[in-house]
N, C-alpha and C positions, 0 to 999 in steps of 0.2 A: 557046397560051394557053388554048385551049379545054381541051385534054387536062387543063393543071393544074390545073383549075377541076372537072372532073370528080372527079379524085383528092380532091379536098381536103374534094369534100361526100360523096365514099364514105365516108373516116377519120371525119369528124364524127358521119355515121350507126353507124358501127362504135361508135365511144363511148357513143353513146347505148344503144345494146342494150346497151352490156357495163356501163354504171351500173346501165340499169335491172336487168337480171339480180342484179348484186351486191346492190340494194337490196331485190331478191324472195328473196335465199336469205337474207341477213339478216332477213328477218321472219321468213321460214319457218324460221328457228333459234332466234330470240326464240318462236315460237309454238311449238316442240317441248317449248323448256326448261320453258314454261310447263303444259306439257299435261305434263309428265314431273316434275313437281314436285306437280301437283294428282295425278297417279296415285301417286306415292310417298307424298301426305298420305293417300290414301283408304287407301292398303294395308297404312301405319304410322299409324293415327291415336292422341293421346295419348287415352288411356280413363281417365286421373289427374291430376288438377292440382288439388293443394292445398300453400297457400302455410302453408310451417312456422312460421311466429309466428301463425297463427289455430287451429293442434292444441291443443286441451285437456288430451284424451287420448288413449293410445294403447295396446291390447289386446291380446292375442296367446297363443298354447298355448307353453309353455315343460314341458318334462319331462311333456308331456301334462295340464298343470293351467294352465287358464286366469290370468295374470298382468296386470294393470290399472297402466300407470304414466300416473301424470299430474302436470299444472302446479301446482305449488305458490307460486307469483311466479315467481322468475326459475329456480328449481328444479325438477326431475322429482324425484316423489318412488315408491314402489309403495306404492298406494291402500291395502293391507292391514298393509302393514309398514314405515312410516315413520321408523322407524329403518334401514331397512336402506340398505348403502352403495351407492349406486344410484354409477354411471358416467356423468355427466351427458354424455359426449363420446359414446357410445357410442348414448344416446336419442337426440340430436339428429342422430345418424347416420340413423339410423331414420325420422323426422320430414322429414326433407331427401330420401330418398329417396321422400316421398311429391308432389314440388314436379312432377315431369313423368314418369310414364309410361306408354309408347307401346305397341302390340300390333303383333308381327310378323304377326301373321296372325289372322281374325276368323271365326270358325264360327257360322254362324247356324242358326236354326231347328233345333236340336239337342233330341233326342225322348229320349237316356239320356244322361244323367249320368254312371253309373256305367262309362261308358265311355270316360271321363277322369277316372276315379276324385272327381268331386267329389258325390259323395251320402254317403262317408263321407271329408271332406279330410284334409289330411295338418295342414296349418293352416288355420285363420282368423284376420284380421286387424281391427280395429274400430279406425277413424280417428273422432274425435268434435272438432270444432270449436268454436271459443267460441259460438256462434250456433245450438249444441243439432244441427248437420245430423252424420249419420253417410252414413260409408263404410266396410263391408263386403266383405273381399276373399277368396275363400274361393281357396285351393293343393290343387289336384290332382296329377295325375301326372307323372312327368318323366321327358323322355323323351331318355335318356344319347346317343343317336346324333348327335340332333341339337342337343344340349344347350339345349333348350328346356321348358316348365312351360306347363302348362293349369289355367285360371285361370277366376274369374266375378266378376262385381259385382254386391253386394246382393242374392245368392242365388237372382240369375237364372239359373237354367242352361240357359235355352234358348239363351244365345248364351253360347260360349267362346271367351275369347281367349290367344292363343298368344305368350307373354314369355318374355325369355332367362331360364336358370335362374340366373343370378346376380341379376336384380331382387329377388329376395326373399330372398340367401342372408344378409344379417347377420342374418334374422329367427331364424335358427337356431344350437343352443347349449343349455347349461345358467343356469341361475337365473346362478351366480355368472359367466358370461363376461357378465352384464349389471352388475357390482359393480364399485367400484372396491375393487383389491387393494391392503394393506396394504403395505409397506416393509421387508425384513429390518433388521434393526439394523445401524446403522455400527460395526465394530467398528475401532480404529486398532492394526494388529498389533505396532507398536512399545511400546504401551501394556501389554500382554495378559504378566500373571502368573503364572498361574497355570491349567492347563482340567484336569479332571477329569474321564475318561470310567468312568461304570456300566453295562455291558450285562450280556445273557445270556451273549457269548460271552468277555467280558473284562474287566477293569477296570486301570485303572494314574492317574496323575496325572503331569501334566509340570507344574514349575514351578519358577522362578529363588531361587534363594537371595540371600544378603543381598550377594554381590560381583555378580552381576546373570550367575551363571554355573544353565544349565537343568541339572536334576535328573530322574532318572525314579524314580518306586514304585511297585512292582507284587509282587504276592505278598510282601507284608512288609520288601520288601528296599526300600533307599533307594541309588543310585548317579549316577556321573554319566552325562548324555543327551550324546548328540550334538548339535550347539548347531545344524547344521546344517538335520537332521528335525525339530527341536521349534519353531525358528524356521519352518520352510515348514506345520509342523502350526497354529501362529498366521496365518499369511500367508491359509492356506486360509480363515478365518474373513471376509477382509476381502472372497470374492470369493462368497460361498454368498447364494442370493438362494433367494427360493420356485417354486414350479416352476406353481401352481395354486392356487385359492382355491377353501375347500370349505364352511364353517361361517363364518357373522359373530360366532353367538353360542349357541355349544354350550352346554347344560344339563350338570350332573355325571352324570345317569344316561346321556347320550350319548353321553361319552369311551369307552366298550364297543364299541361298532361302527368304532371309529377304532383301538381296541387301545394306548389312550392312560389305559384306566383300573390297567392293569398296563405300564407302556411296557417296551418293548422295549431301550431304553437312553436316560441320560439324562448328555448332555453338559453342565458347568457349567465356564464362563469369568469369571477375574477380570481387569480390566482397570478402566482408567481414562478419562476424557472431559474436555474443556475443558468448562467453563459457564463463563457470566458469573456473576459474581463480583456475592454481596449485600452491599452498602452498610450498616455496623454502625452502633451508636448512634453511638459515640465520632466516627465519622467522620461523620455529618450534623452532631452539635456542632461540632466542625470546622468544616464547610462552612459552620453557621451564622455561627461564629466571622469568617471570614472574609469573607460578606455584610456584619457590621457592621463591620468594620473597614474593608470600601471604600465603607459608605454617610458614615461619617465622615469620609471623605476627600473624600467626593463634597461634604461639607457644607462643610468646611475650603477647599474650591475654590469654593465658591460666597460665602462669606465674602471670600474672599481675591478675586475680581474685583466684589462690591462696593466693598470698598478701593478697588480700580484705577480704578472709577467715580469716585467720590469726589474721589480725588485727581486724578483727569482734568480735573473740573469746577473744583476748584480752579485749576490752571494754567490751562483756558479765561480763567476770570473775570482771571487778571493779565494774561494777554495782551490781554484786552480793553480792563483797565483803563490797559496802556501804552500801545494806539493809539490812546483818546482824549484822554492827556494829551499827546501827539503833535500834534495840531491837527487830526487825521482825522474826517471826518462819523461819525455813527454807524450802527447797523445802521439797515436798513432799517424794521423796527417802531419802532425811536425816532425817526425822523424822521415817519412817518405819524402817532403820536401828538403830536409837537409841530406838525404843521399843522393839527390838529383844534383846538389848543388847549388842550387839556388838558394838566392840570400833568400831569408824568412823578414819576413814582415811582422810577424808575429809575436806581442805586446809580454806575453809569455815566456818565449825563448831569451828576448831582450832581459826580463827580469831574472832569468835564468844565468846570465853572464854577468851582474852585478856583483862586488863585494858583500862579504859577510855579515859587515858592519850595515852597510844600508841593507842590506836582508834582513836582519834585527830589527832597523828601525819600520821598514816595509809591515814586516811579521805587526807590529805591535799595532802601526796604524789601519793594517787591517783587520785586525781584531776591535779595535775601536769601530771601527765603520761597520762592520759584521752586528756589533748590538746593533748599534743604531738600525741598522738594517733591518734588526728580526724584529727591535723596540717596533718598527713604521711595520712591517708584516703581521704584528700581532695585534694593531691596531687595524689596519687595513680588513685582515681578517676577521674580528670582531664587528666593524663595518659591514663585510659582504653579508654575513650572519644574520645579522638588523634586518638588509636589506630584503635576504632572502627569503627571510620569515615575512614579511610584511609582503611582497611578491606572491608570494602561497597563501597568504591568506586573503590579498586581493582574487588571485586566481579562485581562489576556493567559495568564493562570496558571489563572485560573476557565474559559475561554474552550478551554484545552487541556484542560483535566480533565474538561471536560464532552463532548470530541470523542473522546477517550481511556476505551474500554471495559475495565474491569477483565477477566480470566478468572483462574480457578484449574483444575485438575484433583481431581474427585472420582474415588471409587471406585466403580465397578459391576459387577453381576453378569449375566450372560446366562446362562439356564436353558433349555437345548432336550431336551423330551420329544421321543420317537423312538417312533412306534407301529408298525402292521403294515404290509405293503405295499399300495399304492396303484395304482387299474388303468393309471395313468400313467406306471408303471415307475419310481414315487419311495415314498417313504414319509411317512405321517402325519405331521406335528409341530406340536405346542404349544410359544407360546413366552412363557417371564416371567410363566406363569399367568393367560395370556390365553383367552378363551372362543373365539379366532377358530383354527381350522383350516385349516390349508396342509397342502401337499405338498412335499417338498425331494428332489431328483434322488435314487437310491440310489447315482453315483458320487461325489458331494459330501457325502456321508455317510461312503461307506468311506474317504475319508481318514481321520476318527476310530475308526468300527469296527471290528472285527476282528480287532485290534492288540493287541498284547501288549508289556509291557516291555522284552522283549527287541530290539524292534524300534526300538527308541530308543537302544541302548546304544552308548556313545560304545568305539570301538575304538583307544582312543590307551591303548599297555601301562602305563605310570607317568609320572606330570608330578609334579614339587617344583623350583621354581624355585630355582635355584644361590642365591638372596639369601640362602631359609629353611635349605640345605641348612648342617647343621652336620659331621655324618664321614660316609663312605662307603666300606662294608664291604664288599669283592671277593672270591670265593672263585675262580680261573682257574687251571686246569692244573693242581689236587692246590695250591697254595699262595695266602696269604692275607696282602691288602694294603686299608689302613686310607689312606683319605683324609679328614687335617681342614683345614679351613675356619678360616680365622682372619681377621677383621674390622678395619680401621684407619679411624674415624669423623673425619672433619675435618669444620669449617665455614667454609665462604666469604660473608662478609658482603660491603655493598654492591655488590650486583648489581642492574643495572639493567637492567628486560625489559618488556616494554610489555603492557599488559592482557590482551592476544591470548596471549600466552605463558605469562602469570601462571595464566592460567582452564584452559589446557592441564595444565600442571602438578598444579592444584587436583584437575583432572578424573581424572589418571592413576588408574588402577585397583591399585590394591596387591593383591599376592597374599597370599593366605592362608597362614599360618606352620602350618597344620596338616598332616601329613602326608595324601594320599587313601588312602582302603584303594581301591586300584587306581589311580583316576582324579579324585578328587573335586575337587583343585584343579587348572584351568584355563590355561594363559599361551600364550606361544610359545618362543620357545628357550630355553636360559640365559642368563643376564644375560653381560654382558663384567665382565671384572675390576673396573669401577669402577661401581655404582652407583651410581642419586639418591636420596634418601630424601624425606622429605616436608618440607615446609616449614613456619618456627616457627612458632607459635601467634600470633606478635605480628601483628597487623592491621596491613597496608601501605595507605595513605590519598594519594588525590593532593592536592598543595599548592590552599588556594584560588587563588592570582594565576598556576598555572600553567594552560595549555588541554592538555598535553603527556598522551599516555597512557602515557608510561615510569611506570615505578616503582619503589620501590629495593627489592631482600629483601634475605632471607639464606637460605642453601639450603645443607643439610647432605649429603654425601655420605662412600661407603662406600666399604674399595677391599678386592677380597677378597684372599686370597694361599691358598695350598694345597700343603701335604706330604702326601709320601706314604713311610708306615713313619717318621716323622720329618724324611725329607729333602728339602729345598726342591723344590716340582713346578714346573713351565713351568706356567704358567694358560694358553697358545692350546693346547699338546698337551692338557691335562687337559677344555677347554670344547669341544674338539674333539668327543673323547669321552660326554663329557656331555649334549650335544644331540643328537647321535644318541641314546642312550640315552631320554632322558626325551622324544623326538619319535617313537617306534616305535610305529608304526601297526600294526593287527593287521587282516588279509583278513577276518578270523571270528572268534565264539567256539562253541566248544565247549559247550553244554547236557548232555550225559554226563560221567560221569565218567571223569577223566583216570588214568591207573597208567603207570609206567616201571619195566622193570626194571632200566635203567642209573641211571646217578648224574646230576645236573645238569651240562651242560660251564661253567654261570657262574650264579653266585648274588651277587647287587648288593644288599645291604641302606642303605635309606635312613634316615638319622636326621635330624629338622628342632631347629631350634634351640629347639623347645620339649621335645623329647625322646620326640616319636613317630614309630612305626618301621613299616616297611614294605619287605615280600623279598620279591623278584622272580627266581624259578628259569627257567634258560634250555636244554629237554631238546632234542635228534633225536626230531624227530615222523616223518618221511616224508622221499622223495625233496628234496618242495619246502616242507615248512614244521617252522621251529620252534615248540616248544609254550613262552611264557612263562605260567609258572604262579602266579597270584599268590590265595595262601589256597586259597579253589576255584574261582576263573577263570581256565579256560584260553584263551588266546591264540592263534591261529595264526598265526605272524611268516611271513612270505618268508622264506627261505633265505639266501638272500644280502644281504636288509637284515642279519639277525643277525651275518651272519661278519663283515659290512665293521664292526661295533660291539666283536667279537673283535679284529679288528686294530687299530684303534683304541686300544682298550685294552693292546694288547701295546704302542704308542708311549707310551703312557704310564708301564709298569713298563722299557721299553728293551730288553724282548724283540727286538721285532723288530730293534732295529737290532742288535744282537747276533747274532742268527739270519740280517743279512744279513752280516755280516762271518766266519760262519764261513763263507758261502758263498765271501765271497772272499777267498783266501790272501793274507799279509801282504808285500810288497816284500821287506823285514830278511830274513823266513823262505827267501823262495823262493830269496834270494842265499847264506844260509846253506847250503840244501840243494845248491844247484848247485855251492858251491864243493866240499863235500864229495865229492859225485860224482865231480868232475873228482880229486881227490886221490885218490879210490881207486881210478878207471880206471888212472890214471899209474902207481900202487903194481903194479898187478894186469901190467900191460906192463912193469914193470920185472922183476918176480917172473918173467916169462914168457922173459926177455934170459937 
């Protein structure tokens, strides 16, 4: 028992040393943190604390000319130049970074200056408060190793302190990375008509013609574009932003030093924008128009439930007056007036004291009056009903038109001067005969630049869609074959197609009946043998009591047929032919001039149904290309595009199949020859017996 008693007060003792211990290494860790917090304050202490809604203003060396922006209300404006586009996100940056900063390191009692370069600094900063106090911060040297800046306040320099070099880096820049920059113009590429480039090194214009097919001109000549380049040559406008902001508000003798007063080139865009749409006289009268016609209704309603009043009060008063010829008390106010004593007045009581007999007669005539009564109520009401449905639906028609923003599209122009190069690897540009000066990259540039019309030029050999095509002229293998075109018009009335359809059809794009001298008109293949034409002139209307979007036309269509030499041609062998032909793509064209001394192996002359003409020579250029020569554009076809449009054409004249049956000998023939054979062997062994 002893023993245990022993153990039991050693364990207890054990305990206690090992609390107390725990509760002495936690102070003594509580007293480190605290001793290691007050040495971190001493050795980082903040040398700045100013709170950014008491900055007045704020100073500083920009391009080496001291710049002053200050509080205008709620606005930064610069002290000298009050129009200028100040960046208010940009100051408040500024201002904010004056709210807490710290010194990594504090050099006291310092005897030169100039040996943290601040006797001549690189900047000074002037912090000035609503309350007139200034802070002065003068920027010395930086020192790239350890990426820190020597620093002083209020031109103390016997003590420097040592801040990262980022504490002061927004202070650094140009005038304008303190501006807010301008906006390129939204251009919408789908919109875009027409651009116009004039430089030194080039000029040409891209723009759509009246079927909405791109065009190129350049050196006098007018042709068709590749619809591909001139569309990506609009696309590029929607994505061309400024690169830099240089001038707010250039003077004209300034455009000199920008090389903006002779520009270097000068790109013009036609194009179009939605606006909202201005409200004309005619249509406020209107509007007016319809104010009063709903305030009249509004009055018409208010009429019409005074009636309803009226006549309300009427039936009150008969039902009143049957329940006291009834033998019923009366209301409550006629009974308080006849315990007072006093006579009643009241047209009730009086009917009250009448005989039984004229009660009866009472009773009956006011039940007569009573229909009439509810007969006018029921009218009446049936009235406010009309009324108030047409009220709501006026309300509901004002109430749309007013949530309902008109737009139109107008027309506009973008005008971009292109001046000299820029130390930003862009170029100058004015824009819309604007004062303010940018910079725009010089690879968002040479999209436009550079360029010559040729570099637009649509490489498809001849396009005349089969609709307009009237004969077509073939010179192939020394002999010569004439394809005409003959036309059979029908019309199919009531045809019923639903809006979706109708607006399709409306939309379709018709080809142009004019021949291209090369390429001018546009499509995809040839038509198939039966075309649509356009639809009549008469305006198709939906029913009012129908909600239905069908609608009824009539839709005239074409059906072609085609000989050839006079004799009935197969239209799938001849359209065969024809879309190859009018879909040949050319690798190149040729800028030199083209000479053969051979003949053409195929000459295609096209005539449209208005009687313009257009040949197309198909020579041996090379190994790998034909030369289609059309006037004086040469073509470089693939080789083998051409031949398979040669074969083609031989199915069409029945060459080829001709040329395959002499390959193969005829059954008749071969039984012919074999018998004869056999008969002259026989002959030849008899002669031998």
């Amino acid at each position: 028992m002893k023993k245990k008693s022993v153990n039991l007060i050693t364990a207890v003792g054990v305990l206690v040393v090992l609390s107390g211990a725990y509760v002495g290494v936690k102070a003594y860790v509580a007293k480190q943190e605290a001793a290691d917090a007050e040495s971190a304050e001493k050795e980082n202490p903040e040398i700045i604390s100013i709170a950014s809604a008491d900055v007045k203003s704020i100073k500083f060396v920009i391009d080496k000319k001291e710049v002053t922006f200050e509080k205008d209300g709620d606005s930064w404006v610069k002290s000298d130049e009050t129009d200028f586009p100040v960046d208010q996100d940009k100051i408040d940056t500024l201002v904010n970074s004056m709210n807490s900063i710290k010194a990594e390191r504090t050099l006291e009692n310092v005897e030169d200056a100039s040996e943290y370069e601040l006797d001549q600094p690189d900047n000074t900063i002037t912090v000035t408060t609503e309350d007139g106090e200034t802070t002065v911060i003068q920027l010395g040297m930086e020192n790239d190793s350890t990426s820190q800046e020597y620093i002083d306040l209020n031109k103390d320099s016997s003590t420097v302190y040592v801040v990262s070099n980022s504490t002061f880096s927004s202070f650094k820049g140009t005038l304008y990375d303190f501006a807010k920059s301008g906006v390129f113009p939204t251009v919408d590429s789908s919109t875009v008509s027409k651009i116009s480039v004039d430089g030194k090194d080039s000029s040409y214009v891209v723009e759509k013609d009246e079927n909405n097919f791109w065009n190129i001109t350049g050196d006098g000549e007018t042709e068709k574009a590749d619809s591909a380049k001139a569309t990506s040559l609009a696309s590029a406008l929607s994505s061309m932003a400024y690169s830099s902001y240089v001038n707010y508000n250039c003077a004209e003798d300034e455009f000199s030093q920008y090389g903006l007063d002779k520009p270097y080139a000068e790109i013009i865009v036609d194009y179009q924008k939605e606006v909202e749409k201005e409200s004309t006289d005619d249509e406020n009268e209107a509007e007016n128009g319809d104010e009063e016609v709903s305030e009249a209704s509004e009055n018409e309603n208010q009429g019409d439930e005074t009636a309803d009043s009226e006549t309300d009060g009427s039936e009150s008063l008969d039902e009143d007056v049957d329940s006291e010829t009834d033998g019923n008390e009366s209301s409550d106010e006629d009974v308080d007036s006849e315990t007072d004593g006093s006579e009643s007045s009241d047209e009730n009581v009086d009917v009250a004291d009448t005989e039984d007999s004229e009660v009866v007669e009472n009773e009956n005539t006011d039940e007569t009056a009573d229909d009439n009564v509810k007969a006018e109520d029921t009218d009446v009401t049936e009235a406010d009903d009309a009324a108030e449905v047409e009220a709501a639906d006026t309300e509901s028609t004002e109430s749309s038109g007013e949530s309902e923003t008109e737009t139109e599209m107008v027309d506009r122009e973008l005008v971009i001067q292109v001046g000299d190069q820029s130390s930003d690897g862009g170029r100058y540009v004015r824009v819309n005969d604007s004062n303010e000066i940018y910079t725009i990259s010089e690879d968002s540039l040479d999209t436009f630049l550079g360029k010559t019309n040729a570099d637009f030029w649509d490489l498809t050999v001849s396009y005349l869609s089969a609709n307009n095509l009237d004969t077509l002229d073939v010179n192939y293998g020394g002999e010569d074959y004439i394809v005409n075109v003959s036309r059979e018009t029908s019309e199919d009335e009531n045809v019923e197609t639903s809006d979706d359809e109708t607006e399709n059809e409306d939309t379709t794009d018709s080809t142009s009946s004019d021949v291209a001298d090369g390429n001018d008109v546009e499509g995809n293949a040839a038509d198939d043998n039966t075309s649509s034409g356009d639809l009549t002139g008469e305006d198709t209307e939906n029913t009012d009591d129908s909600s239905s979007t069908a609608s009824t036309t009539s839709s005239t269509s074409v059906t072609l047929s085609y000989t050839l030499n006079g004799k009935d041609l197969d239209s799938t062998t001849f359209t065969t032919f024809y879309n190859k032909l009018i879909n040949m793509t050319a690798q190149k064209r040729l800028t030199d001039e083209f000479k053969s001394n051979a003949d053409p192996e195929m000459t295609v002359k096209f005539t449209d149904i208005d009687g313009n003409e257009m040949e197309v020579k198909y020579y041996s250029y090379d190994t790998n290309y034909y030369a289609a020569v059309i006037n004086k554009k040469v073509y470089l076809v693939n080789k083998m595009t051409v031949e398979e449009l040669f074969q083609a054409f031989e199915s069409v004249t029945g060459e080829k199949e001709e040329n395959e049956n002499a390959e193969t000998t005829d059954p008749e023939t071969n039984a012919s020859t074999d018998n004869a054979e056999t008969e002259t062997t026989e002959a030849s062994e008899d002669a031998e017996e």
